[in-house]
C-alpha positions, 0 to 999 in steps of 0.5 A, a space after each residue: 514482519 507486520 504483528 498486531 496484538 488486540 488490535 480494535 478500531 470503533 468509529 463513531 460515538 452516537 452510534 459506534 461501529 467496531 468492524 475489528 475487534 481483538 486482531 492478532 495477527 502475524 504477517 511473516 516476511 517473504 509470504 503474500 497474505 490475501 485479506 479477504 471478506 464482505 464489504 464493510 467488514 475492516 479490510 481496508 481499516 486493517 490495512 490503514 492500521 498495520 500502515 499507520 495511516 489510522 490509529 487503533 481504539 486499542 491494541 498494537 501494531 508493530 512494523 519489524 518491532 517498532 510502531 509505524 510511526 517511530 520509523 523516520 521514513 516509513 516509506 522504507 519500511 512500508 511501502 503503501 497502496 490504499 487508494 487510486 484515488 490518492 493521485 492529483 489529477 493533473 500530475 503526471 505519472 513521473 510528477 506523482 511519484 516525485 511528489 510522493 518521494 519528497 513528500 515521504 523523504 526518499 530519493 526520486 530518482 527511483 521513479 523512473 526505474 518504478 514506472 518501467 518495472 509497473 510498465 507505466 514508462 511509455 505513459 509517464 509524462 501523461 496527465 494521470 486523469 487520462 489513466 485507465 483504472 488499472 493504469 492507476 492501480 499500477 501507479 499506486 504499486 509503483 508508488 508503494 514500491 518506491 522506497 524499496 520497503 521490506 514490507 508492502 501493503 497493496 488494498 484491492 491491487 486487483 481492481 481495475 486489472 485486465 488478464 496481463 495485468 493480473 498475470 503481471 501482479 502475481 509474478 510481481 508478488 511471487 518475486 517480492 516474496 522471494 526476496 524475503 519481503 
């Protein structure tokens, strides 16, 4: 379970922007919340926040009770997918989520499990910069899945989807929500 209690991000000091402002909110395990809104309104900050990649102006998150950044492998905690492009070009898709296992100091030997589940496993060993967008966007899922983490946080996962993977994503969601995450 994700909590944020007050939570507040301001940008900037000449001219600050406060796109959130007294956030308090719990994402209950075993449910899928949609964060939706205008561009330029906080999403992606909120998502940055509850995955410790940003810290707060004030309030708090709390990742099953403790603070994103007091677990020593967040990426068991949290799995994480904010950006396609957070990828090196001329990795592979196999190589990126090796990478991505070391740097976050989990067990590689998930990735290729990762890959087949995202249907990525017949592409693994090609240049990520061939990929499709949506090609990415599972990549980055995979990525996020690679810890096998209680809690998953995906930003705009849809992007770049055609029908089959729409379809795909929901059953994917519908499932990790079965298991209580």
């Amino acid at each position: 379970m994700i909590t944020t209690t007050d939570l507040t991000c301001t940008f900037g000091r000449r001219r600050p922007v406060t796109p959130l402002r007294n956030v308090s909110h719990t994402f209950p395990d075993g449910e899928v919340t949609c964060v939706l809104g205008l561009n330029g309104t906080g999403k992606s900050t909120l998502l940055r926040l509850l995955c410790g990649v940003q810290r707060p102006t004030a309030g708090r998150v709390l990742v099953d009770g403790r603070t994103p950044d007091a677990w020593p492998a967040p990426g068991r905690r949290t799995g994480m997918f904010l950006d396609t492009a957070a990828v090196h070009p001329g990795h592979t898709g196999r190589r990126h989520l090796w990478w991505l296992a070391a740097s976050s100091g989990l067990d590689a030997t998930g990735a290729d499990r990762r890959l087949t589940e995202v249907g990525l496993d017949a592409v693994a060993d090609e240049v990520v910069s061939g990929y499709s967008l949506g090609m990415r966007q599972r990549l980055g899922i995979a990525g996020a899945l690679l810890g096998d983490p209680p809690n998953v946080v995906l930003d705009e996962p849809l992007n770049g989807l055609d029908i089959a993977g729409v379809l795909w994503l929901r059953r994917l969601l519908r499932k990790l929500a079965g298991d209580g995450r």
